[in-house]
Steps between C-alpha positions, in 0.01 A plus 500: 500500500614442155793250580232272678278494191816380281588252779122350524460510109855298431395208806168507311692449128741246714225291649295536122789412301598161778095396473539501074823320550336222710218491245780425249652242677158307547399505153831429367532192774137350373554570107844294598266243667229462201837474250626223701183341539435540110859354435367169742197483351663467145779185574451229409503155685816352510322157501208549268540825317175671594457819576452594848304798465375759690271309760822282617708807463277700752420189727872473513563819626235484752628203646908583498398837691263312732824276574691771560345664738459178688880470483503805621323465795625218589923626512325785685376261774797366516738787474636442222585783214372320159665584182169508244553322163179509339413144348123462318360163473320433169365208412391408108164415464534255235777235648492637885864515504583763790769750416738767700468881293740737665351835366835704575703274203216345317587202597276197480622137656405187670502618904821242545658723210462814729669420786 
């Protein structure tokens, strides 16, 4: 009886140990996400100079993942396989000039630039 007590005890360690490594992944995947979205937030506009700050940072990243999953979808529907590059659309609230930020390189561009 004793070998099924080890057995049960190491798939409960196993399936412990896989649960605190997912909890790891999501926190270090959203402090990631609040870095980037801090890094947006301080650029400046390439036409201006303001600031874009941390309204345009997060309305940015609401709208570039609200784009992507309609991308998404839509290769789905038509059976395509979509290669994701995430692209976040801030605009700056003092001139309205509409830029590209591509969180993965910190990149910010006109959306011609990008292409």
């Amino acid at each position: 009886m004793a070998p099924m007590n080890i057995i049960g005890f190491v798939l409960v360690a196993a399936i412990a140990a896989f649960l605190s490594f997912l909890r790891y992944l999501e926190f270090s995947i959203r402090r990631r996400q609040q870095k980037r979205l801090a890094e947006l937030a301080s650029l400046p506009c390439l036409r201006c100079g303001a600031l874009f700050g941390a309204e345009a940072a997060n309305a940015a990243c609401e709208e570039g993942e609200r784009r992507t999953a309609e991308s998404i979808i839509d290769a789905k529907n038509r059976g395509v396989r979509l290669r994701v590059v995430m692209f976040r659309p801030v605009t700056c609230r003092r001139c309205g000039a509409i830029y590209m930020f591509r969180p993965d390189e910190g990149r910010l561009a006109h959306g011609t630039e990008l292409a």
